[in-house]
C-alpha positions as CSV (number, residue, x, y, z in Angstrom):
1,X,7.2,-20.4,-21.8
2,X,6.1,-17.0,-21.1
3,X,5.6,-15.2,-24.8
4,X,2.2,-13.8,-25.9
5,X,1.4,-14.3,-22.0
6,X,0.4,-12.1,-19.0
7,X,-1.0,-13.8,-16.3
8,X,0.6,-17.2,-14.3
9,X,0.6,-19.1,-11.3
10,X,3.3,-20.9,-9.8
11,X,3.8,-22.7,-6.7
12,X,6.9,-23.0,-4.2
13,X,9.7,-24.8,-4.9
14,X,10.2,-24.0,-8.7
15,X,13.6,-22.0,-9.0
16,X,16.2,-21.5,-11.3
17,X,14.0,-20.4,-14.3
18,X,16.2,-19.0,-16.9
19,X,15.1,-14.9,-17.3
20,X,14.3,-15.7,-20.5
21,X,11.7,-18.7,-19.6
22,X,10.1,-16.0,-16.6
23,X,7.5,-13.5,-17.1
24,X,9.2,-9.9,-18.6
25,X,9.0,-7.7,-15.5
26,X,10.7,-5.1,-17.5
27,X,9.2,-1.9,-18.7
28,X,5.5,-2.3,-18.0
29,X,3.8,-2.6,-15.2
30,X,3.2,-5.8,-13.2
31,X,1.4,-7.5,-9.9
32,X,2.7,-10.5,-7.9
33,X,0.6,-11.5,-5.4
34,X,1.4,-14.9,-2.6
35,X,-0.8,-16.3,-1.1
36,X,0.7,-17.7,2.2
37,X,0.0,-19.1,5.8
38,X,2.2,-17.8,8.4
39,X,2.4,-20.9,11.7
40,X,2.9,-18.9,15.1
41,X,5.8,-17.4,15.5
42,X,7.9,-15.5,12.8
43,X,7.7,-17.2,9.3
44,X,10.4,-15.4,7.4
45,X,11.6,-16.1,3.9
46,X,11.4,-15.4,0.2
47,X,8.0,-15.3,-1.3
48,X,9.9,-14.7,-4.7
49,X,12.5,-13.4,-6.6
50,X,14.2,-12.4,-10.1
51,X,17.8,-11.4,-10.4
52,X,20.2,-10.2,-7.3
53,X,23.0,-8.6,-5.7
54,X,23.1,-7.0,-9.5
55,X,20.0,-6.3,-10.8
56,X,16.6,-7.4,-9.6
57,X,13.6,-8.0,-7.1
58,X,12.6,-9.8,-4.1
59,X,9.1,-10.0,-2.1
60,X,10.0,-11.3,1.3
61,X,9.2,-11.6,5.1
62,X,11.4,-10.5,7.5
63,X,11.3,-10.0,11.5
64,X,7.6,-11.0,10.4
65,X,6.9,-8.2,8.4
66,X,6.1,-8.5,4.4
67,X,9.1,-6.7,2.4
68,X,10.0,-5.7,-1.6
69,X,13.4,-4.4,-2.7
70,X,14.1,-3.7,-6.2
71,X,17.6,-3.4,-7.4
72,X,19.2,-1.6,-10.8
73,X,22.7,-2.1,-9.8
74,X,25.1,-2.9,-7.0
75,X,25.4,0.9,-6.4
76,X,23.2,1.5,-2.7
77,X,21.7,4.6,-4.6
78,X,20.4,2.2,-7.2
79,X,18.2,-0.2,-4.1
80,X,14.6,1.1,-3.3
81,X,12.9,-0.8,-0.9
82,X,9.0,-1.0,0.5
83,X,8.1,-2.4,3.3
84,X,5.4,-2.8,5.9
85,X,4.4,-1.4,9.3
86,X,3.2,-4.5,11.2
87,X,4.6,-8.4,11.2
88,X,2.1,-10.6,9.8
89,X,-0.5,-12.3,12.6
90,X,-0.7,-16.3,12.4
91,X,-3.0,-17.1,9.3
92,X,-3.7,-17.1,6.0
93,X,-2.5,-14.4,4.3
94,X,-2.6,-12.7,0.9
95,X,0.9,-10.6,-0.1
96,X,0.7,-8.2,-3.2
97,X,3.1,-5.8,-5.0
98,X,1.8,-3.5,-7.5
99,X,4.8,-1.9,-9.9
100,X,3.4,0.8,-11.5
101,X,5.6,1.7,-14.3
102,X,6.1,5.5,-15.1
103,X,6.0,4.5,-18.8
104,X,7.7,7.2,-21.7
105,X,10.3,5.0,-22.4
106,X,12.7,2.6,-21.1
107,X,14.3,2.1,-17.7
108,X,12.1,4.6,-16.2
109,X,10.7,5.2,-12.5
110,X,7.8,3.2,-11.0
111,X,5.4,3.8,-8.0
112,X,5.9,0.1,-5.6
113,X,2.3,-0.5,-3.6
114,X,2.5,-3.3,-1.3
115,X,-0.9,-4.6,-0.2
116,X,-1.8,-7.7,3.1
117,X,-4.8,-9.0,2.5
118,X,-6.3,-6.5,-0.3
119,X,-5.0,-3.5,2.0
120,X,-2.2,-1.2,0.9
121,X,0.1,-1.0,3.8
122,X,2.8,0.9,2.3
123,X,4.2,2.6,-0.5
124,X,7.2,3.8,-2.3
125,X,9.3,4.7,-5.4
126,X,11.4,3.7,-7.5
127,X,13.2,6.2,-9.5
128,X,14.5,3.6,-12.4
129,X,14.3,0.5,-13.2
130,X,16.3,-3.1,-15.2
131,X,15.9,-2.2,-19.2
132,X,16.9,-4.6,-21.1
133,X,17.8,-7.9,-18.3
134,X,18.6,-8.3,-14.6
135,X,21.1,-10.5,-15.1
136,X,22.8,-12.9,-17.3
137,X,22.9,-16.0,-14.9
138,X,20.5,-15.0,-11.9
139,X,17.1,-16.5,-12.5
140,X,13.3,-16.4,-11.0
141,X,12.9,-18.6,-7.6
142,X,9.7,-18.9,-6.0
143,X,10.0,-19.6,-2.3
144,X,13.4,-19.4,-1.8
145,X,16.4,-17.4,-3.4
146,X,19.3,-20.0,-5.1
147,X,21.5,-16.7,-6.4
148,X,22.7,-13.5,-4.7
149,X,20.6,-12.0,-2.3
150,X,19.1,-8.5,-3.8
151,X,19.7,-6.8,-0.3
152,X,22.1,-7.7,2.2
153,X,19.6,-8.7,4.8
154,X,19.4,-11.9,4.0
155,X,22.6,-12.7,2.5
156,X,23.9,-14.7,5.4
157,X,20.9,-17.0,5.4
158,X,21.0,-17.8,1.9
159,X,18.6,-19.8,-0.1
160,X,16.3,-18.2,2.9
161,X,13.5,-20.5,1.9
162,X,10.2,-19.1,3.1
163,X,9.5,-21.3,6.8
164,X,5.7,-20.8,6.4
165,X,3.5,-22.0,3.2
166,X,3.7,-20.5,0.1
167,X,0.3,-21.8,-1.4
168,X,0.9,-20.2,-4.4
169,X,2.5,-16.9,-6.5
170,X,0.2,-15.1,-9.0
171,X,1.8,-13.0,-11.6
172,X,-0.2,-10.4,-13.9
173,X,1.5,-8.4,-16.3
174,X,0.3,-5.4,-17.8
175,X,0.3,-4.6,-21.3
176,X,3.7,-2.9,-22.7
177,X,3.0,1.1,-23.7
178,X,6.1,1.8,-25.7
179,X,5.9,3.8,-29.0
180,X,7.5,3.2,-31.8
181,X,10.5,4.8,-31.5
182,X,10.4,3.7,-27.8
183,X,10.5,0.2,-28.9
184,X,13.0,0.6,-31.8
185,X,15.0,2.1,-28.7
186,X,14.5,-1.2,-26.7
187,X,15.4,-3.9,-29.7
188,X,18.9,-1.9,-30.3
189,X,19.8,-2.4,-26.4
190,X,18.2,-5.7,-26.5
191,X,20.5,-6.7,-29.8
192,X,23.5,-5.0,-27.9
193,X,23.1,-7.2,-25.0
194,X,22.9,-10.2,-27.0
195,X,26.5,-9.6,-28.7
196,X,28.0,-8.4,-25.5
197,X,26.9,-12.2,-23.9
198,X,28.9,-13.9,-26.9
């Protein structure tokens, strides 16, 4: 489904996409971007996620206010999280996150920019990221989260399904800038994995 490509839209509702049938957030950079209308009153929920409690992402609204949390492991040293100022006024809204991969190799760092409405409201790091797979049986859920949460926040309100409207989710990845030796590096942990699953 997602090989060869780098841009896609999807729309709420589809979840439980196998890793392997999602777009590769790993080592590169990437944007998501929901477009959403938030009733009166708080509309909290998840815009989107990959992974969980294990290894993975999530764009989400909480208390009102837009929110990104990216997880390497279930250590609390390995959970970086972004999120902005203000809740979110009644509207239409635009929510981006730009992950702007360190690059020189695998697992590294990335600088997190989250943008309302084409205006970066706040910024963050993280200092490593998923190399070779988030997980082997979480998956990518748009509008709601059917695995483990990524942070505990929202564990107890599980799926969490996003209470405005998620209009749709745009996804643009950016080109992968390994080297050679980089990418020789990547295909040994990828082949690793693969034996370690059977």
């Amino acid at each position: 489904m997602s090989r060869g490509r780098s841009e896609f839209v999807f729309y709420s509702g589809l979840t439980r996409i196998p890793e392997g049938s999602a777009p590769d957030f790993k080592n590169k950079s990437w944007s998501i971007a929901a477009e959403i209308d938030v009733p009166g009153g708080e509309a909290d929920g998840v815009l989107a996620t990959m992974g969980g409690f294990f290894g993975g992402w999530s764009l989400f609204i909480m208390e009102g206010k837009p929110r990104f949390a990216y997880r390497v492991s279930n250590q609390p040293r390995h959970l970086y999280r972004v999120t902005a100022p203000q809740a979110l006024a009644p509207g239409n809204h635009t929510v981006r996150v730009d992950f702007v991969y360190d690059g020189g190799g695998v697992g590294k760092g990335a600088t997190v920019r989250l943008w309302v409405d084409e205006r970066q409201v706040a910024e963050g790091r993280c200092e490593q990221s998923v190399v070779v797979r988030f997980s082997l049986d979480e998956t990518f859920d748009i509008g709601e989260d059917t695995g483990t949460a990524v942070v505990d926040d929202y564990a107890e309100k599980m799926p969490f399904a996003y209470q405005g409207t998620l209009k749709k989710l745009y996804v643009v990845l950016q080109p992968e800038r390994l080297d050679e030796k980089e990418r020789q590096r990547l295909l040994e942990l990828l082949a690793h994995a693969s034996l370690a699953v059977h």
